[in-house]
PALO-300967 format. One record per residue (C-alpha): residue number from 1; x, z, y. Coordinates in steps of 0.02 Angstrom, whole numbers, plus 50000, padded with zeros to 5 digits. Example, Ala and Ser with C-alpha at 12.3 -4.5 7.8 and 13.67 -1.06 7.14 Angstrom:
<pts>
   n     X     Z     Y
   1 50615 50390 49775
   2 50684 50357 49947
</pts>
This chain:
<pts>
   n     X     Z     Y
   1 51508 50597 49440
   2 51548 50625 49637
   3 51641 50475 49693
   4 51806 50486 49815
   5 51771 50451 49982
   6 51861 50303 50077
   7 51983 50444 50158
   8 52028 50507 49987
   9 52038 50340 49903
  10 52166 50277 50070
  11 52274 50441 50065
  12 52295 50421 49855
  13 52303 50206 49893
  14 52469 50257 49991
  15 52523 50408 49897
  16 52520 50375 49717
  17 52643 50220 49718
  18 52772 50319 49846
  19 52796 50443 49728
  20 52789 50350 49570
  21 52937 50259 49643
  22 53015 50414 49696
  23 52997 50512 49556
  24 53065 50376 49449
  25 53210 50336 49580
  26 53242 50533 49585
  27 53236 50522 49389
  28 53361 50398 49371
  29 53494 50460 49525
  30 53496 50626 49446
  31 53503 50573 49247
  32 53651 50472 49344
  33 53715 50617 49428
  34 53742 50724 49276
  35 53818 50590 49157
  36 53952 50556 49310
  37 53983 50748 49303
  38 53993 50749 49114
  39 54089 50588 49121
  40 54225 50666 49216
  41 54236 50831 49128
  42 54277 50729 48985
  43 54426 50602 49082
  44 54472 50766 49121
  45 54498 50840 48946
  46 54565 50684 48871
  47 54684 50663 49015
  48 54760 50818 48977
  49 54787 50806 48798
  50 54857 50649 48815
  51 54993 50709 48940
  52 55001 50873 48843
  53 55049 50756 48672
  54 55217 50693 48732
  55 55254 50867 48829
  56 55256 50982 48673
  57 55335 50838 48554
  58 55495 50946 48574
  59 55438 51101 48530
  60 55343 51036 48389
  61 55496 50935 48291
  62 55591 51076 48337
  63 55502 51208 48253
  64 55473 51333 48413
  65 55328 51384 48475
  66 55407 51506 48604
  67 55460 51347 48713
  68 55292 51288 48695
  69 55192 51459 48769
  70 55221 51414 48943
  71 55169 51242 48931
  72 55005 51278 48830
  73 54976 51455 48938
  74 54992 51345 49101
  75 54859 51231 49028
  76 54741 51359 48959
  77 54724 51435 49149
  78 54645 51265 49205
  79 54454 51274 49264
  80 54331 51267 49121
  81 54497 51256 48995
  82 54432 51392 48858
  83 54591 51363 48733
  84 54750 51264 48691
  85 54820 51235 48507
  86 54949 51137 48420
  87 54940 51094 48268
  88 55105 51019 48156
  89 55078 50851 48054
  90 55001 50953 47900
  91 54871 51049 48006
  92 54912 51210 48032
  93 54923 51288 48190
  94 55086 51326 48286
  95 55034 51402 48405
  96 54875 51428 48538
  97 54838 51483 48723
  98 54665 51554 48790
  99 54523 51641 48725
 100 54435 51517 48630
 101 54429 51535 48434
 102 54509 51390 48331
 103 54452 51338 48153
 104 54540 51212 48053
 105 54594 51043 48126
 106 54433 50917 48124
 107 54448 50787 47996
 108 54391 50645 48142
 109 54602 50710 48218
 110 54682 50667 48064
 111 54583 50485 48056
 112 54605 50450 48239
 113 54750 50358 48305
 114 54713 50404 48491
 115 54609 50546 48589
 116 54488 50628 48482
 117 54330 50711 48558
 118 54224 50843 48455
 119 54051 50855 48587
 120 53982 51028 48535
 121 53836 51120 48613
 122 53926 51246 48742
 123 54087 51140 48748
 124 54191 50985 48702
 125 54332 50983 48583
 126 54489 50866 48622
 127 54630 50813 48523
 128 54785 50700 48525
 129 54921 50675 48400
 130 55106 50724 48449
 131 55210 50548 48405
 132 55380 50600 48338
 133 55485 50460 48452
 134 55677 50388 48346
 135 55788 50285 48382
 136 55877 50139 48263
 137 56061 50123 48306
 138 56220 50018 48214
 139 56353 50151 48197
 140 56488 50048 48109
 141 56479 49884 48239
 142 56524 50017 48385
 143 56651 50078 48285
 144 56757 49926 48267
 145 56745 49908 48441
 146 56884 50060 48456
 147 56834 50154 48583
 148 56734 50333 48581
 149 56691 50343 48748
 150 56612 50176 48739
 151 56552 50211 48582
 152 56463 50346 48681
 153 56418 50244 48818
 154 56348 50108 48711
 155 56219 50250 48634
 156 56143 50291 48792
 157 56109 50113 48816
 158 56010 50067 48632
 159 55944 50219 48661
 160 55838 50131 48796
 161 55836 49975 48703
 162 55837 49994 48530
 163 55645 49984 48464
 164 55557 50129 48448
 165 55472 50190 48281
 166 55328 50315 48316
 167 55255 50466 48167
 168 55135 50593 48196
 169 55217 50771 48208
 170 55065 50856 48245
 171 54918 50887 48352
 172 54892 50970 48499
 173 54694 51018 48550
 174 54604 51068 48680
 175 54432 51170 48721
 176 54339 51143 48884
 177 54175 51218 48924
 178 54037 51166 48981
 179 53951 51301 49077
 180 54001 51236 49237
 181 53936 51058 49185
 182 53776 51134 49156
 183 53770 51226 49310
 184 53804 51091 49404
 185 53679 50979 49289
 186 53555 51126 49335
 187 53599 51114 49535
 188 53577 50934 49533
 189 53410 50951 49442
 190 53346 51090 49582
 191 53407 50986 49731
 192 53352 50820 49652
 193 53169 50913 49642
 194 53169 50981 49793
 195 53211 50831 49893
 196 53064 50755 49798
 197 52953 50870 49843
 198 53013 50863 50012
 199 52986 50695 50012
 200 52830 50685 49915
 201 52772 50816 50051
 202 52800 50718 50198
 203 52748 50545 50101
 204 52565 50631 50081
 205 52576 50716 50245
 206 52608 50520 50325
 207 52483 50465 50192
 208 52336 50574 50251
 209 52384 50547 50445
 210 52396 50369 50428
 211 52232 50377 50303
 212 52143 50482 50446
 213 52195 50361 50573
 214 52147 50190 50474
 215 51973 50280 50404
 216 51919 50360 50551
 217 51837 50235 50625
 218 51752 50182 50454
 219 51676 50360 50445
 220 51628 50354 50608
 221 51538 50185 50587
 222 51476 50245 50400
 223 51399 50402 50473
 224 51302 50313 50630
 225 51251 50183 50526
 226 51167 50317 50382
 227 51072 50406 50539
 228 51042 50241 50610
 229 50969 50216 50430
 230 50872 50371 50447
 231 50778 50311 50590
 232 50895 50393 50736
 233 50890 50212 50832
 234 50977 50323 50992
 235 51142 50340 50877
 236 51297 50251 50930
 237 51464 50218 50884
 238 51610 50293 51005
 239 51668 50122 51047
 240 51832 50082 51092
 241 51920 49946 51187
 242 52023 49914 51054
 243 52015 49718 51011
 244 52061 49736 50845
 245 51931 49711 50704
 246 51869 49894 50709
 247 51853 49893 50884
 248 51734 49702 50849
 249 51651 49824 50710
 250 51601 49952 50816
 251 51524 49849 50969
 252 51439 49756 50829
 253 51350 49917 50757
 254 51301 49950 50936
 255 51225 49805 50967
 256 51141 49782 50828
 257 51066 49980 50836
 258 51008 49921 51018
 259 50926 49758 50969
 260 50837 49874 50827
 261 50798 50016 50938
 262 50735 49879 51047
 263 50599 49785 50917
 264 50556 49965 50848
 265 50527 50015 51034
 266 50420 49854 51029
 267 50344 49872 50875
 268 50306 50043 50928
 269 50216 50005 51069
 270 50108 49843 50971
 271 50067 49985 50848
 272 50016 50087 50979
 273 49916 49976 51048
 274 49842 49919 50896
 275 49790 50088 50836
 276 49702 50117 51006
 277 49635 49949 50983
 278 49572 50009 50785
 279 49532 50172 50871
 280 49414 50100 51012
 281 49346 49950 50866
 282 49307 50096 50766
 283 49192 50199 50892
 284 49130 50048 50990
 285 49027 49901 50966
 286 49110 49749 50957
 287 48968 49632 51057
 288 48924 49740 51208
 289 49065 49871 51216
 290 48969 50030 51217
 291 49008 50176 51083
 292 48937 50112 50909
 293 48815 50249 50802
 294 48972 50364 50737
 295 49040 50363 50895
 296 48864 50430 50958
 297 48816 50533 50813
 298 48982 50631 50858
 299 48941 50659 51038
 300 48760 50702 50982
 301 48820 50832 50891
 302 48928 50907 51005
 303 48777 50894 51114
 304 48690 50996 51004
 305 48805 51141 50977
 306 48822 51154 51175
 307 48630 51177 51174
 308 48623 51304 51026
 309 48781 51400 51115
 310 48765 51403 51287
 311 48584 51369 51322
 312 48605 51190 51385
 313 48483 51060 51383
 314 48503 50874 51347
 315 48391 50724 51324
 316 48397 50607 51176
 317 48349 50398 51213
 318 48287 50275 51073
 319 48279 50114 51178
 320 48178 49939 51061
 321 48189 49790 51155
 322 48044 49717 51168
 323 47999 49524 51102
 324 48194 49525 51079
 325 48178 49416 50910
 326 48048 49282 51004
 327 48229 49236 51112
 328 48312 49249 50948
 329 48221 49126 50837
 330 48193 48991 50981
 331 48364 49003 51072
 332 48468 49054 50931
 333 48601 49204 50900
 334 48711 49151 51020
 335 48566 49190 51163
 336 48526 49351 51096
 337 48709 49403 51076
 338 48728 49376 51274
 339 48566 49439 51320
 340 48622 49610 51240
 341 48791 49593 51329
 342 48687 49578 51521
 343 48554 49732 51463
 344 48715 49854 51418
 345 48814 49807 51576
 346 48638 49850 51687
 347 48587 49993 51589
 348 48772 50055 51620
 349 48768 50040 51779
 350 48590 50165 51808
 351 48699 50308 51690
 352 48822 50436 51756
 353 48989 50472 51727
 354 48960 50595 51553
 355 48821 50490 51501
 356 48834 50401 51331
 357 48744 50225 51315
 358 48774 50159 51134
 359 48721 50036 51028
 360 48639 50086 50870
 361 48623 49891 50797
 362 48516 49745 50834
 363 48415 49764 50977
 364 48402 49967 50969
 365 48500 50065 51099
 366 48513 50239 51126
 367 48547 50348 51279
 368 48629 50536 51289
 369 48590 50621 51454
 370 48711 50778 51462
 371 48612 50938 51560
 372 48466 50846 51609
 373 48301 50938 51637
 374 48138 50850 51567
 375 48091 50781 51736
 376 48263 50701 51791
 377 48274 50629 51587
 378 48097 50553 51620
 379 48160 50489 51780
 380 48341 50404 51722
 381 48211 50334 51565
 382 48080 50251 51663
 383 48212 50161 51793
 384 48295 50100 51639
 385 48133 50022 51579
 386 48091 49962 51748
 387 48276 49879 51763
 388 48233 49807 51600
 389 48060 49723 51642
 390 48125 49638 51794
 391 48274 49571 51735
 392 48234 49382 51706
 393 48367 49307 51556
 394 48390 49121 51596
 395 48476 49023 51443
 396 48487 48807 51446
 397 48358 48799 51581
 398 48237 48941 51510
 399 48198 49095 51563
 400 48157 49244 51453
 401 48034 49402 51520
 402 48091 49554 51393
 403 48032 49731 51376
 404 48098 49901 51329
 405 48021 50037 51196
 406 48087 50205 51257
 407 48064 50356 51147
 408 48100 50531 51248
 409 48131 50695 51159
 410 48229 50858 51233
 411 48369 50942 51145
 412 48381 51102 51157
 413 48398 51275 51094
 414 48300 51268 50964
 415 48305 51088 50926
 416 48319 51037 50735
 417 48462 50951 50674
 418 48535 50790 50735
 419 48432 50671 50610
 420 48273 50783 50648
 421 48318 50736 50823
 422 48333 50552 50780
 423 48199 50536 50676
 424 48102 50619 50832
 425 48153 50491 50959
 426 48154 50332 50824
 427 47958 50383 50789
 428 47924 50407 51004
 429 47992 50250 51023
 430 47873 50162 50903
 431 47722 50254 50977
 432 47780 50169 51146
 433 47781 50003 51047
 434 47611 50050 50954
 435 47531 50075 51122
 436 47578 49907 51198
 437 47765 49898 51217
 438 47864 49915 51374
 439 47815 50100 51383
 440 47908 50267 51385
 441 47850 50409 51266
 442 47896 50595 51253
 443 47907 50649 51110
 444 47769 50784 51081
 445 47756 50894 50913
 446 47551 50898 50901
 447 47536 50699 50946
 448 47414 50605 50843
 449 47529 50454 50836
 450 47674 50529 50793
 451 47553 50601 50657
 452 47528 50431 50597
 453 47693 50356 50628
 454 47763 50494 50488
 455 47628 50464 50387
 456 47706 50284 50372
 457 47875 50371 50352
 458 47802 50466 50186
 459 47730 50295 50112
 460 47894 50217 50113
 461 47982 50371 50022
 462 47803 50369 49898
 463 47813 50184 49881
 464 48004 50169 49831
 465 47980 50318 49703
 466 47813 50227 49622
 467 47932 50084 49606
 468 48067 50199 49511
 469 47925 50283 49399
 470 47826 50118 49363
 471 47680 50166 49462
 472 47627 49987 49519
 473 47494 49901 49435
 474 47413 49743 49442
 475 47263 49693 49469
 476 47147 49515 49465
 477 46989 49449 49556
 478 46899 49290 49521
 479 46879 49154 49628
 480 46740 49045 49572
 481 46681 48864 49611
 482 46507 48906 49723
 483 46400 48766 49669
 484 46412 48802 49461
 485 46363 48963 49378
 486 46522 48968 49277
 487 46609 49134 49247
 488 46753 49082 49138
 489 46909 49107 49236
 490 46999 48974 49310
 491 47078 49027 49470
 492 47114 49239 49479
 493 47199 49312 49651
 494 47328 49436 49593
 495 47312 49601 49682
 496 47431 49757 49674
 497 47370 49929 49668
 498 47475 50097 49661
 499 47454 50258 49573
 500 47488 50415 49645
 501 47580 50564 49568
 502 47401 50653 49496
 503 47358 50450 49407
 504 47235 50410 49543
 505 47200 50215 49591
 506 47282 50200 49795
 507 47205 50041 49875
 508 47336 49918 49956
 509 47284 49961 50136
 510 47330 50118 50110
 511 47527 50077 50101
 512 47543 49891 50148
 513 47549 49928 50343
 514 47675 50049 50303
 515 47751 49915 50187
 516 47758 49783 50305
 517 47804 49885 50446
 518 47978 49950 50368
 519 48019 49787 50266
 520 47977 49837 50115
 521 47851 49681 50079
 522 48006 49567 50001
 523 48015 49705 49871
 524 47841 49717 49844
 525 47823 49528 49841
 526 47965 49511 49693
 527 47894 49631 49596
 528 47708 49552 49597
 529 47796 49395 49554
 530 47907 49465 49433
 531 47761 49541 49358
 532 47653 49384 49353
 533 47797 49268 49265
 534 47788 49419 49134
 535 47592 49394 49117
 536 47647 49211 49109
 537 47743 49229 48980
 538 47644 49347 48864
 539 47617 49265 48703
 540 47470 49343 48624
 541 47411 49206 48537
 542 47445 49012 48530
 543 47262 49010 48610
 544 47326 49117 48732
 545 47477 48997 48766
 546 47350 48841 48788
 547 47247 48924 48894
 548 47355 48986 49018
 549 47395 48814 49070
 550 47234 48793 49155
 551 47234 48955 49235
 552 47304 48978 49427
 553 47384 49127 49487
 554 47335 49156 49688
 555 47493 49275 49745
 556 47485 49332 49912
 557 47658 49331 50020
 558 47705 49437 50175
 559 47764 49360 50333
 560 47946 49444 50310
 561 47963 49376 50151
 562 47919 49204 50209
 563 48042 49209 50344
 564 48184 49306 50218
 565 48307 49189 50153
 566 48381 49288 50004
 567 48199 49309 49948
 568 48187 49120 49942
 569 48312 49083 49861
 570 48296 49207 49734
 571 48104 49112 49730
 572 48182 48960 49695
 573 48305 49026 49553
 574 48150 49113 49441
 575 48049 48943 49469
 576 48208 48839 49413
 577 48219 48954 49259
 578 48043 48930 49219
 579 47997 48768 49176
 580 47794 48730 49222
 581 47763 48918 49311
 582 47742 48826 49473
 583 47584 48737 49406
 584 47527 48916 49362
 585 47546 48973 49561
 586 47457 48959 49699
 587 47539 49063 49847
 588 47426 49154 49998
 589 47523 49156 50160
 590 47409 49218 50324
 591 47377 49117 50475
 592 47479 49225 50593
 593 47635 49234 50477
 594 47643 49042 50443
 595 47607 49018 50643
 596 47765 49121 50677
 597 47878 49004 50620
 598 47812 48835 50584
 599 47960 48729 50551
 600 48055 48855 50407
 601 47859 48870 50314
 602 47826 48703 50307
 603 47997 48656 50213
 604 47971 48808 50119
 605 47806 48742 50061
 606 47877 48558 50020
 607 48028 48660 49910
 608 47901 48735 49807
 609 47794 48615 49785
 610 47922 48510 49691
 611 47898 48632 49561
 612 47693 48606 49554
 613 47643 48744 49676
 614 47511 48779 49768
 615 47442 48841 49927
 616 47325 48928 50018
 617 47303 48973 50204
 618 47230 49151 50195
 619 47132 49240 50346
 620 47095 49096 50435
 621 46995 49105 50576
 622 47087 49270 50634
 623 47216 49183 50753
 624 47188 49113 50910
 625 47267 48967 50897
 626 47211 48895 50700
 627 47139 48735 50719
 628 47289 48678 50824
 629 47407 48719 50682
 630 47311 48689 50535
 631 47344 48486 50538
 632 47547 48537 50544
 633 47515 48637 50393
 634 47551 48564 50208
 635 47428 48690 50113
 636 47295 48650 49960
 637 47158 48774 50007
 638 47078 48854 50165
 639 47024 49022 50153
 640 46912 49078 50263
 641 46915 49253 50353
 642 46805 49364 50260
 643 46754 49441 50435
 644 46655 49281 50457
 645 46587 49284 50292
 646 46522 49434 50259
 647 46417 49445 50431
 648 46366 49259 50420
 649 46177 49304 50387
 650 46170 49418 50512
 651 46214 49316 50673
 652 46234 49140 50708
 653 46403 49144 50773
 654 46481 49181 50612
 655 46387 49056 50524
 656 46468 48921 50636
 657 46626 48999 50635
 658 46620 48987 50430
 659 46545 48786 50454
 660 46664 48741 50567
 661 46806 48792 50469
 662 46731 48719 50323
 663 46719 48562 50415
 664 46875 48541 50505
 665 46941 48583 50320
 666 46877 48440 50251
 667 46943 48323 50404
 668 47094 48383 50342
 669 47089 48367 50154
 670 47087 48533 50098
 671 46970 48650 49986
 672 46883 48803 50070
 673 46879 48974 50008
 674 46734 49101 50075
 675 46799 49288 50057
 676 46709 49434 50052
 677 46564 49373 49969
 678 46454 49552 49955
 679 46260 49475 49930
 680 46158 49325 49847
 681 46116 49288 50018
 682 46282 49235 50089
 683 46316 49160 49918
 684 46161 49043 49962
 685 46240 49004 50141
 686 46404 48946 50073
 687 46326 48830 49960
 688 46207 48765 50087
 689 46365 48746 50206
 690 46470 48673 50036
 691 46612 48770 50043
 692 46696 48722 49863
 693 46758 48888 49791
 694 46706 49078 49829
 695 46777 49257 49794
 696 46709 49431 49831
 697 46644 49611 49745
 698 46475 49540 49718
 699 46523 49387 49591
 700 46677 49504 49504
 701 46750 49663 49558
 702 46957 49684 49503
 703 47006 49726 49345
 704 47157 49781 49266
 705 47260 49608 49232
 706 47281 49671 49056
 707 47107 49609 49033
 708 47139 49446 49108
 709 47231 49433 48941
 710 47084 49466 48832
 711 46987 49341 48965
 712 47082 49191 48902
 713 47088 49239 48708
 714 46894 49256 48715
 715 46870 49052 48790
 716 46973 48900 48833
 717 46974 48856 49002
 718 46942 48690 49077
 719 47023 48616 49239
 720 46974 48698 49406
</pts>
């Protein structure tokens, strides 16, 4: 249901009660009107048969109607007069004037003592009786007084005032129409309704002009405010100088539209500026301010298509820093954050114009040189490297020499697509690192490196599908005690192998530089480990379960995941789960990973070892710095570098190497492990040098760990 607007509702507001009270004042003026009319139509009638009564008394006592026709015909020709009769005292007419047709006397004329009236539908009927007037007089008293002529004289005078006795000699009646009444009624009626309508007519006309002029103003104020409402913040009211309440209304509305088109202006602008802000967040890095990877992978590939359509040529940047995490891990992020901040504002300022210098993450960096030729890309590639090496970082009083990795490759017509392209320039960049760092490489597509450097690439794609089709196995080797002939098994190194698609047995050097070149050795780690609390947990038999408490578990861990603290944790959850695993493990860490970070191993070590683990310092001999660090080191054995060991009876240097570990070992409290134990001979050497336990093909070659299992069901195993 459409509602009335404010106009309509003001123009009925002052309408409707106007002509309710005129219509009702017309109403009653006019009902008025005609009862006046009707009122005096019947005076009128009753006035003349009452004068008629007495006039016609003659005629009617007399018994002539001829002296009556004048009177009655003088009567009849009176406006709206349709007939006179008289009647005598028994009712029946004497006599009559005028067309109307008479019918026997009305009963209501004989009862009535004055004027009658008879109201019929087209006229009334009036009647009054004729009163027959006597006289009383004393005939014999005048007569004694003597005298005629005052006999006579004294008759005159009772006539006037002797009392008068009154009888009804007849009737006389009398007709009036009322035609003319009701055309009158009828012309009261018309005018009464056309002045109404007159009036009504102006009424509404002064209604809607006085509506207009009181609900203009609202309109004009409802319609701004609906498009101020629609977002048209420009709208205004036409204000007036009126000080009335409109006019307060309407510079209201206007000032509150400007103070809103104001703040939106504001707000506009804010979101402008925040959406460039979101915009430039989104395709820049936050740290140094150059374009982040989408950012470059866009321009990259507009790159391309310029080369593919028009022939250009472009060169393609994969900048490593070099020794970047060495400033890292001793001066903290905060160093390395602002060291990245200096290197982007010099490299920026070696670029031109349409070069793009981004930030790929970390310390990697890459460089877009629009139409370049190979020489001039070469040229812009080395000056960045030189900038690079000479730049000196100073942070609290130290200063920091860094390098640059630069791998070079051309885009051009015929240039693959843009992850061919990185994948190109991520793998010349690692040949400059492979070949000593702080070098620039082009990338070439018949170089031996990059042959290698993808081989790598294909073992971490093989490795993470072995994982996913259970294609890891585990392997154990012995370590023995070297002064006993004992082959029972009381401390087994746990070694991982890999089969490839066709079920042939891959050796671990075969993916374990790939491994620990692309992170993938905290994965590899978890599993072994995961594996191992399996084996752990195997309950073949309760011989089995007796057993295994006497049997140690040598698992070798990866620098990475040494240094990883999710790994650690997740360490220290499985060992809390597993009540008496940790007297079960004994963990290999190398000499160079545990040098690398001296303070986080060493509380590593003391963490696990609340559980009952063990350790072992595996490889040693290799570094250059090992007998410095091994007294900071909290590990159970020493194992010695099987480089040493399995050339000790061939030279002399070897053989001190191997007793001067072994010694130095001892100082130190720990037991010594001799690797690579190949021949009786070196066997003999060891034992004449007393290294306590050793390991190698020639005492037991791997074996599957499943038979590890059968191992400890065949014998119970003493303490190592």
């Amino acid at each position: 249901m459409i509602k009335p607007g404010i106009r309509a509702r003001v123009f009925w507001l002052s309408i409707v009660p106007a002509t309710v009270i005129s219509s009702a004042l017309m109403v009653y003026l006019t009902f008025a009107k005609i009862h006046e009319l009707e009122d005096l139509l019947v005076e009128r009638g009753a006035a003349t048969v009452r004068h008629l009564a007495p006039a016609v008394e003659y005629g009617v006592i007399s018994g002539n109607p001829e002296i009556l026709a004048p009177l009655l015909e003088s009567a009849a020709r009176e406006p709206e007069v349709m007939g006179v009769a008289i009647f005598d005292g028994n009712g029946r007419m004497l006599t009559r004037s005028g067309p109307a047709a008479w019918g026997a006397l009305p009963n209501e004329a004989v009862r009535e003592s004055g004027v009658g009236r008879v109201n019929a539908s087209d006229h009334f009927l009036f009647f009054a009786p004729i009163i027959r007037t006597e006289i009383a007089s004393d005939d014999f008293s005048q007569a004694a007084a003597g005298d005629i002529s005052q006999v006579a004289i004294a008759d005159f005078q009772a006539l006037d005032e002797a009392p008068k006795m009154h009888q009804k000699a007849g009737w006389v009646s009398l007709k009036l129409s009322k035609e003319n009444l009701f055309g009158s009624q009828r012309k009261i009626i018309w005018q009464s309704s056309a002045i109404l309508a007159i009036g009504l007519a102006f009424s509404a006309l002064l209604g809607w002009r006085l509506g207009r002029r009181i609900t203009q103003p609202i309109l004009s104020l409802a319609r701004s405010v609906k498009r101020i409402g629609e977002g048209h913040l420009t709208e205004r009211v036409a204000a007036t100088d009126a000080s009335d309440e409109f006019g307060i209304l309407q510079r209201g509305v206007n000032h509150m539209a400007g103070s809103l088109q104001a703040a939106h202006e504001q707000m506009q602008e804010r979101i402008d500026q925040a959406t460039a802000r979101l915009v430039y967040q989104a395709n820049h890095d936050a740290l140094t301010g150059l374009v982040n990877r989408n950012e470059f992978e866009h321009r990259l590939s507009q790159a391309i298509a310029g080369a593919r359509q028009h022939g250009r040529t472009h060169a393609l940047c994969y900048m490593d820093l070099d020794q970047f995490k060495i400033i890292n891990d001793t001066s903290g992020h905060a160093a390395g954050d602002e060291l990245l901040r200096q290197i982007a504002l010099m490299l920026k300022d070696l670029l031109r114009e349409r070069d793009t210098l981004a930030r790929l993450g970390g310390d990697e960096f890459a460089l877009l040189l629009e139409n370049c030729d190979p020489g001039d890309a070469l040229q812009v590639a080395e000056a960045c490297r030189n900038t690079v090496r000479q730049f000196r970082f100073k942070w609290e009083n130290r200063l920091f020499n860094i390098g640059v990795s630069i791998g070079l490759v051309m885009i051009e017509k015929d240039s693959g697509s843009m992850a061919d392209l990185l994948s190109a320039a991520d793998a010349a960049c690692y040949v400059a690192k492979d070949r000593g760092r702080n070098q620039v490489h082009v990338y070439q597509h018949a170089d031996s490196d990059l042959v290698r450097h993808r081989g790598e690439m294909q073992w971490v794609t093989r490795l993470h599908k072995a994982m996913a089709e259970n294609r890891l196995r585990l392997y154990w080797q012995e370590i023995r005690p070297a002064a006993e002939h004992w082959h029972a098994v009381c401390h087994a190194e746990v070694l991982m192998r890999m089969l490839d698609e066709d079920g042939k047995l891959i050796l671990p050097m075969a993916f374990i530089p790939a491994a620990e070149r692309y992170a993938l050795m905290p994965m590899l780690d978890r599993w072994t480990i995961e594996s191992v609390i399996d084996l752990c947990g195997h309950s073949v038999a309760e011989r089995v379960l007796a057993a295994r408490r006497h049997c140690i578990f040598g698992i070798n861990l990866s620098g990475v995941s040494l240094k990883n603290q999710e790994f650690r944790s997740w360490l220290h959850a499985r060992l809390h789960e597993n009540p008496g695993l940790g007297e079960m493990l004994c963990f290999e860490i190398t000499e160079t990973a545990a040098i690398g970070d001296l303070v986080a191993i060493n509380a590593f070590i003391a963490e696990l070892k609340t559980f009952g683990c063990r350790f072992a310092l595996d490889d040693f001999g290799s570094g250059l710095s090992s007998f410095g660090y091994l007294k900071n080191l909290n590990v159970d054995y020493l194992k010695i570098d099987g480089v040493f060991v399995q050339n000790m009876t061939r030279g002399s240097l070897d053989f001190s190497m191997v007793e001067a570990i072994h010694r130095i070992g001892h100082q130190v409290g720990l037991k010594t492990v001799a690797e690579f134990v190949e021949t009786q001979e070196v066997l003999d050497c060891l034992r004449e040098i007393g290294v306590e336990y050793v390991q190698g093909d020639y005492l037991h070659k791997p074996e599957p760990v499943d038979t590890l299992i059968v191992r400890l069901c065949e014998s119970g195993l003493p303490s190592p």
